[in-house]
C-alpha positions as CSV (number, residue, x, y, z in Angstrom):
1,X,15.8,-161.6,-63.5
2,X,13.4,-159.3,-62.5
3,X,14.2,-155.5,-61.0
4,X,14.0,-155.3,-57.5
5,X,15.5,-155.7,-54.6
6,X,18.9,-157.6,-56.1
7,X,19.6,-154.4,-58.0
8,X,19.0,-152.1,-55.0
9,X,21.0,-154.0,-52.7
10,X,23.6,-153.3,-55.8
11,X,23.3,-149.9,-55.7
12,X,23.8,-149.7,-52.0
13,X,27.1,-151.7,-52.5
14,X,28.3,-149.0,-54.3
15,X,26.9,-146.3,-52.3
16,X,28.3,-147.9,-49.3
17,X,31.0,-151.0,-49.7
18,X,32.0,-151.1,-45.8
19,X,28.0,-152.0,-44.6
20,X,27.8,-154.4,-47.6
21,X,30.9,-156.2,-46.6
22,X,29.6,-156.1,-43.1
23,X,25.8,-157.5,-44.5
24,X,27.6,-160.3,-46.4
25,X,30.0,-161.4,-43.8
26,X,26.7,-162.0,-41.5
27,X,25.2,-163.5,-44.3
28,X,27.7,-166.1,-44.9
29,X,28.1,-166.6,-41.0
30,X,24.4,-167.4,-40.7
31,X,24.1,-169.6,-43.8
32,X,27.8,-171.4,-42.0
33,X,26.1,-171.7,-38.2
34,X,23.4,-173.2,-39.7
35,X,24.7,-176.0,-42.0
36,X,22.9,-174.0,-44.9
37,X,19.3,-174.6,-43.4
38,X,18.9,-170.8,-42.9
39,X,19.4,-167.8,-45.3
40,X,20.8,-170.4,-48.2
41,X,19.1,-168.3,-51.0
42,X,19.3,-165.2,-52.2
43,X,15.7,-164.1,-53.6
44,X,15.4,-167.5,-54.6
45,X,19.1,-168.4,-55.9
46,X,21.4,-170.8,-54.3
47,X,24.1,-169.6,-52.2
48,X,27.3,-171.7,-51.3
49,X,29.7,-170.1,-49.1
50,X,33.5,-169.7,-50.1
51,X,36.3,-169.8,-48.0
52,X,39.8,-168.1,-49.1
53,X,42.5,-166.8,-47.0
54,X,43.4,-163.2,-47.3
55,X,46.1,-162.4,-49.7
56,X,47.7,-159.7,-47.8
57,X,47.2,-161.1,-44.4
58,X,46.4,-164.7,-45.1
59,X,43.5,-164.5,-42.7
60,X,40.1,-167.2,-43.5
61,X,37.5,-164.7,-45.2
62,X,34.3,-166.6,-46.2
63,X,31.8,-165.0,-49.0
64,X,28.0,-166.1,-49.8
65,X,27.8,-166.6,-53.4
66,X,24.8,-167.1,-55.6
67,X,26.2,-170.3,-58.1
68,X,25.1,-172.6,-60.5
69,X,26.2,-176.3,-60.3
70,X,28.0,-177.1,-62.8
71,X,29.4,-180.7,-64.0
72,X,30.8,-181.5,-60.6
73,X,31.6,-178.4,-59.4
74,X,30.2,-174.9,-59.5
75,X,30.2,-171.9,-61.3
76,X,30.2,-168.0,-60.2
77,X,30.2,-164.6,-61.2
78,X,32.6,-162.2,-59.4
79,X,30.6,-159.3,-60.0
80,X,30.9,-157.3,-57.0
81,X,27.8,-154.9,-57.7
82,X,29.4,-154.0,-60.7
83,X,32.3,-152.0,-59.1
84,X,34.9,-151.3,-61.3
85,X,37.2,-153.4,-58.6
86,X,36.7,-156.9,-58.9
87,X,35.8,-158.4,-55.3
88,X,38.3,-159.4,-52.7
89,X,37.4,-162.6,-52.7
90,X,38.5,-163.2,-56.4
91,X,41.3,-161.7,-55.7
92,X,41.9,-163.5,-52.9
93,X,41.0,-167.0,-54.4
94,X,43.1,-166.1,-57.8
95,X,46.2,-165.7,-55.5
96,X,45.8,-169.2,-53.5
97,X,44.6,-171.0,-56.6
98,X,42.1,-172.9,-54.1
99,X,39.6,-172.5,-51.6
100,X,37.0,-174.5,-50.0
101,X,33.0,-174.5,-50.5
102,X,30.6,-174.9,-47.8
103,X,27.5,-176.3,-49.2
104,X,24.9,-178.8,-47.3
105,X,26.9,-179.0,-44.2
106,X,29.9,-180.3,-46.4
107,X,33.4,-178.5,-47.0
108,X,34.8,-179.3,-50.3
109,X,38.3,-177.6,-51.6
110,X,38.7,-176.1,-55.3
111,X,40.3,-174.9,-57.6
112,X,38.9,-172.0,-59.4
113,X,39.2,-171.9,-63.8
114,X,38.2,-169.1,-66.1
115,X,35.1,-170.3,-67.8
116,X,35.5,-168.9,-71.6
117,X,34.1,-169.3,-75.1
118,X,31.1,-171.1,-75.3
119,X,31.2,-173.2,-71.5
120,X,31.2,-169.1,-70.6
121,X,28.1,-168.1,-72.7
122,X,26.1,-171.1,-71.7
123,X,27.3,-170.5,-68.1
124,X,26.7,-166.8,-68.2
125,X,23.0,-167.2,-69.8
126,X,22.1,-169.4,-66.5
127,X,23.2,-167.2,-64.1
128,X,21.5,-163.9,-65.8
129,X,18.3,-165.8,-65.3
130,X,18.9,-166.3,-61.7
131,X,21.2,-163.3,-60.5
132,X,21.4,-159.4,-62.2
133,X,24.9,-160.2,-63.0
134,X,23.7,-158.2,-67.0
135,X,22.3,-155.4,-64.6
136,X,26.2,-155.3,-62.6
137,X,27.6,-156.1,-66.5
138,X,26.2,-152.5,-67.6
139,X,27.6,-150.2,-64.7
140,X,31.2,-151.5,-65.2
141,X,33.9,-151.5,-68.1
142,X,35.3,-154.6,-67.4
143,X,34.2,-157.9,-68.3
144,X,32.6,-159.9,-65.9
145,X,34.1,-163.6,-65.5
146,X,32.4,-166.5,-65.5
147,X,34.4,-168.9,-62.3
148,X,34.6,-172.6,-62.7
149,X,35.3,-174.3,-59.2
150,X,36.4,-177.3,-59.8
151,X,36.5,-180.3,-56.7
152,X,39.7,-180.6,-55.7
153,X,39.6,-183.6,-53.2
154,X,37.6,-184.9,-51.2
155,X,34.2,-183.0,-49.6
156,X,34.4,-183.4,-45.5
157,X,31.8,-182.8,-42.9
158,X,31.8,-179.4,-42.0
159,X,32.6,-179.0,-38.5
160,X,30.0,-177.6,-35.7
161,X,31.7,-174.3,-35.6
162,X,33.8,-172.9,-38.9
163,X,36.8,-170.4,-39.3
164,X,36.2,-167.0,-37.9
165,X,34.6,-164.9,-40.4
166,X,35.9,-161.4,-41.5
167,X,34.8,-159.1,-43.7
168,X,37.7,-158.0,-46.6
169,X,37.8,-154.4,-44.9
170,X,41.4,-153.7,-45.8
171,X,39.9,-154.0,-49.9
């Protein structure tokens, strides 16, 4: 992946958490409103937008994430800038053991799964050539996962207008 703006919008995560959280909610609201026609890339990745319910408050949050498909599901990094916090979202989605991805105007629930040996090198070599998730590996002691989300029933039409969107604040 090549230097640029991924890694700078990184560095601003860390320099300021609160207007990144704010930027991503808007991001994942847009790419929602529009049924993934607008704003569904991220320098050229593809973004899927998770739903989860806030562990502390159960509140919906919903999160862009760049992913890879993978088998019938999808695969993600919870990198979170590489902060030495994971992001609320994985924390979040660890707690409920499901969620729902909003992808191509379609909700679909899942379960996540830790991706490990070699499903997570082959996984994590296809996301470094899409996202800096080796540029977040570096500023952070702990390992980054790789997330499996597995289909966990069956994929409905999203509706016209989805769950309110809240940035994880309280995180």
């Amino acid at each position: 992946m090549p230097a640029g703006a991924p890694t700078l919008l990184g560095d601003l995560a860390r320099r300021a958490p609160r207007l990144m959280r704010r930027l991503t909610a808007l991001h994942g609201a847009l790419v929602l409103s529009t049924r993934g026609r607008s704003l569904a890339s991220w320098f050229g990745a593809p973004i899927l937008v998770l739903e989860t319910r806030g562990r502390h408050t159960n509140a919906p949050r919903a999160t862009p994430l760049v992913y890879l498909p993978h088998g019938d599901g999808f695969a993600v990094v919870p990198a979170n800038a590489g902060a030495e916090r994971p992001p609320a979202w994985w924390l979040n989605l660890q707690a409920a053991g499901e969620g729902v991805v909003v992808l191509g105007g379609r909700r679909q629930p899942i379960t996540p799964a830790l991706a490990s040996g070699d499903e997570r090198a082959r996984l994590w070599r296809r996301m470094c050539a899409i996202a800096p998730v080796e540029h977040y590996q570096r500023r952070t002691s702990r390992t980054l996962p790789v997330v499996v989300l597995s289909r966990a029933g069956i994929a409905i039409r999203a509706r016209e207008r989805p769950a309110r969107l809240r940035p994880a604040l309280g995180v």
